[in-house]
C-alpha angles and dihedrals in degrees: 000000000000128000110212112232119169140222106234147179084233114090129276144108118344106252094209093084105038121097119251128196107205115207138202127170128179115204138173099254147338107276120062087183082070089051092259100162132202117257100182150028140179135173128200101198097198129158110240085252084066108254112142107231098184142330136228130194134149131150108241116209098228090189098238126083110285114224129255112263122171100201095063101016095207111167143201083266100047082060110040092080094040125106128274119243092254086060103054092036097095099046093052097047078054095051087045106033113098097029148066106278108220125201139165102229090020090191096049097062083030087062094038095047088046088053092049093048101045082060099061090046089249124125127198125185147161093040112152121250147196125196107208089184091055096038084053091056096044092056109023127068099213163105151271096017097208135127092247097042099044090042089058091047097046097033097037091234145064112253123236119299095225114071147161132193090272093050092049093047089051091053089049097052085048092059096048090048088061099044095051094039089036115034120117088242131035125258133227139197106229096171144083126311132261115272145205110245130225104268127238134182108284116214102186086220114150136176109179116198108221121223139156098038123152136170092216110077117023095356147258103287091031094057090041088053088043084052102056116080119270105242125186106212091020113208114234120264122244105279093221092047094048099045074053085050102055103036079055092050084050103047092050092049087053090094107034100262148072115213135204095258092043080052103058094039080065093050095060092041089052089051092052092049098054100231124173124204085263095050095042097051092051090064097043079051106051081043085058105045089045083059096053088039084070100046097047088048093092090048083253134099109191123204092245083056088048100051086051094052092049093042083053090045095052093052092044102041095232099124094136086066090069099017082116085058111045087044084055088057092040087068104035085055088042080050094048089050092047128136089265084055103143089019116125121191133176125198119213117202129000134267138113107272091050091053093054088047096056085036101060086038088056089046085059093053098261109140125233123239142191111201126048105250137152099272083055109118107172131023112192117194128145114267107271092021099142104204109143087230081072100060092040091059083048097059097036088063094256124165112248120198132171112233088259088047084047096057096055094044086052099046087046093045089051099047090045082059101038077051093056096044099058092028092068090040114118119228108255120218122247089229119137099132100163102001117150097354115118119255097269094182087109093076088073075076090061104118109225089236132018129257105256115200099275082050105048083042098050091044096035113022117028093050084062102037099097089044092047092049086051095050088047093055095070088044096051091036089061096044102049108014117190 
C-alpha cells in the first residue's frame, strides 16, 4: 500500500507545510497471514508545522478474540458492537488519502491495511509513506527507539500510562512536530507526493474507545470530550445511544457532582453513541444552556444558582455558556472589594449631583444606606437640606459633606487606598530564563551525520537478519507445509 519516502538533511520540499496523516492501528497479533485483524484504528491529519487539521478513531470488530494489553484494556466486548472493517474502510482512505501517511512501524500497519483491504476486493497502492521508527534512527543516537521512550526524550515527559490508538497517534504526531520544528538541521520530504485514494463508501460509523480520563485537572466530562477524536465534518452519533447518554448526564449532575464510576458510565455510552468532540459538546452545551435557561427564568440569577451553573460548567466543559455571567459576577465582586470597601454612605434628598456622588462611592466598593447608624461614614445633602437625618448625623458626630464636598473626600479616600496598595506590592523579578520553551536537551542525541541506507542497514537490519529469517520459518511452515 504504501510507498516509503524519507525526511533528510539532504534537500527537498519543506515538510511544514506538507500535510501528514499520522496512523496508528491496534491488532491482535503480529501475523495477518494467520488471520490476525485489526481492532483499532486511529488518524491524527496535522500540517508538518504542527497544526492539527482533523482526527479519526474508531474500534473495528475484527471477529476473533483481541489480546490482552494493559496500557488500553479493550476487551472482547468493547469490540463486539463495534464496526467491521468494511465499514470503517471508506471513512479511513478519506482520513489518509492527499497526505504523507506516518507510522511508527510503517510495515507493520502497511502488512495489516493490505490484508484488510485484500479482503474487501479493493486494492490500494503508491501512497506515500513515512517510517518514524526508521527517520528516528536516522537522526537520533539512542536508545531504546520506541514511541514511549522517544516521546520522553523529545516531550520531557512520559506520556500517560493509559492509551488507546488515537492517543498514540496524537503523541506521534507531537513528537514529529518537534523534530521537524526543533531539530538542529533542517529536514526535508524526498519522497512521492501525496495522493487521492480509491473511494469507498464512506459510512460515517464510529465507535471511539475512551482512555486517559481524570476528574482532577480539567474534570471528568472535559477530559472524556478531549478524549474522543476531533472530526471535521463529524458524523452524527446514534440517536438511541445518545437520548441514553443525556438522561445519564443528567442524572449524574442531579446532585452536584460526577463521580469516578458516573464517569466512566459515560465513557462507555458515549462510546456507544459514537460521539465526537463536536457532537458531545453540543449536548453538555445545550445541558448547560437549559440550566441556565431555569435560573434565569425569575429575572433573576442568584449567587447559589450561580455557583451551581459554574460547578456544572466546570464538569461538563461548557464555561463559554455562562462566561457573561461569571464576568458579571467578576465585577460586582471587583466593585464590592473596591478602595471605599467598609465605607457607608447615605445619601439624604435627591438631586444630581447627589446621585453621581453615591454613584461614583458604590463603583469603589462603598455601600449605600438608608438610615443614619454608627457604621455611617459620610452623609451627603445638599447644604440646607432639613431632614432630621441630617441633624441626627450631626449630633452623632457624622461626617456631613455636600456632593461637591463628597466627591473630594471620596477622591481623596480612594487615592489614600490605591497609595497603600501599591505601595505594599513587592517588585517582581523579570525572570523567566527557560519558561514555556520545550526541553531541548534531546537534541545532544542528533547524529552528526544521518544514517544513509548501507548504514541504517549495517547498524539495524543485518544484525537481525538471521533472527528475523528464524521467526519467519514457523510462520511459512504453517502456511505451506511440504
Amino acid at each position: 500500500m504504501f510507498t516509503e519516502g524519507h525526511l533528510t538533511r539532504t534537500p527537498g520540499h519543506d515538510p511544514r507545510w506538507m500535510l501528514f496523516a499520522v496512523l496508528d492501528v491496534a491488532t491482535t497479533g503480529y501475523h495477518p497471514e494467520r488471520d490476525d485483524r485489526i481492532y483499532e484504528v486511529a488518524v491524527a491529519r496535522m500540517r508538518g508545522d504542527g497544526a492539527v487539521v482533523g482526527e479519526y478513531s474508531t474500534l473495528v470488530n475484527p471477529r476473533r478474540p483481541v489480546p490482552y494489553e494493559e496500557h488500553a484494556e479493550i476487551t472482547d466486548a468493547h469490540v463486539a458492537k463495534a464496526p467491521g472493517f468494511d465499514r470503517v474502510a471508506g471513512d479511513l482512505l478519506a482520513h489518509l488519502a492527499d497526505a504523507v501517511v506516518v507510522a511508527h512501524k510503517l510495515d507493520h500497519e502497511d502488512r495489516f491495511l493490505d490484508s484488510e483491504l485484500n479482503r474487501m476486493g479493493v486494492r490500494v497502492s503508491g501512497v506515500p509513506g513515512l517510517c518514524t521508527l526508521r527517520l528516528l534512527r536516522s537522526q537520533l543516537d539512542t536508545w531504546p527507539y520506541k514511541q514511549r521512550h522517544l516521546y520522553r526524550l523529545l516531550i520531557g515527559g512520559w506520556p500517560a500510562w493509559r492509551s488507546n490508538a488515537l492517543s498514540s497517534a496524537r503523541q506521534l504526531a507531537h513528537v514529529l512536530r518537534i523534530l521537524i520544528a526543533e531539530g538542529p538541521q533542517p529536514l526535508h520530504w524526498n519522497g512521492p507526493a501525496p495522493v487521492a485514494l480509491l473511494a469507498v463508501p464512506r459510512t460515517g460509523v464510529i465507535t471511539p474507545y475512551i482512555v486517559d480520563m481524570n476528574g482532577v485537572d480539567k474534570g471528568w466530562l472535559s477530559t472524556l470530550a478531549a478524549a474522543l477524536p476531533d472530526m471535521d465534518p463529524s458524523p452524527e452519533p446514534s440517536p438511541r445511544e445518545a437520548t441514553v447518554y443525556r438522561a445519564t448526564l443528567d442524572q449524574a449532575l442531579a446532585d452536584g457532582k460526577v463521580v469516578a464510576e458516573e464517569a466512566e458510565r459515560l465513557a462507555e455510552l458515549a462510546t456507544a453513541a459514537g460521539f465526537t468532540q463536536t457532537t458531545i459538546r453540543r449536548v453538555h452545551e445545550q445541558v448547560l444552556l437549559e440550566a441556565r435557561t431555569r435560573a434565569e427564568a425569575d429575572g433573576v440569577v442568584t449567587s447559589a444558582e450561580l455557583r451551581e451553573l459554574e460547578r456544572a460548567a466546570a464538569y461538563l466543559g461548557t464555561g463559554h455558556v455562562i462566561q457573561d455571567l461569571l464576568n458579571l459576577a467578576a465585577q460586582e465582586r471587583e466593585r464590592r472589594n473596591g478602595p471605599l470597601k467598609g465605607w457607608r454612605i447615605v445619601p439624604v434628598g435627591t438631586s444630581e449631583a447627589i446621585d453621581e456622588a453615591v454613584s461614583y462611592a458604590g463603583s469603589q466598593g462603598a455601600a449605600i444606606g438608608v438610615n443614619v447608624t454608627k457604621t455611617v461614614r459620610l452623609v451627603i445633602a445638599e447644604e440646607g437640606e432639613t431632614d432630621p437625618k441630617v441633624r441626627r448625623a450631626i449630633e452623632g458626630g457624622h461626617r456631613v459633606a455636600t456632593p461637591e464636598q463628597a466627591r473630594e473626600v471620596l477622591r481623596e479616600a480612594v487615592s489614600q487606598a490605591e497609595s497603600r496598595l501599591f505601595g505594599e506590592r513587592e517588585p517582581v523579578e523579570d525572570d523567566d530564563r527557560g519558561a514555556g520553551e520545550n526541553d531541548r536537551s534531546w537534541r545532544a542525541s542528533w547524529r552528526p551525520r544521518e544514517l544513509g541506507p548501507g548504514d541504517y542497514h549495517r547498524e539495524f537490519v543485518a544484525p537481525y537478519a538471521d533472527r528475523d529469517r528464524a521467526e519467519r520459518r514457523p510462520v511459512a511452515a504453517a502456511l505451506w507445509p511440504l
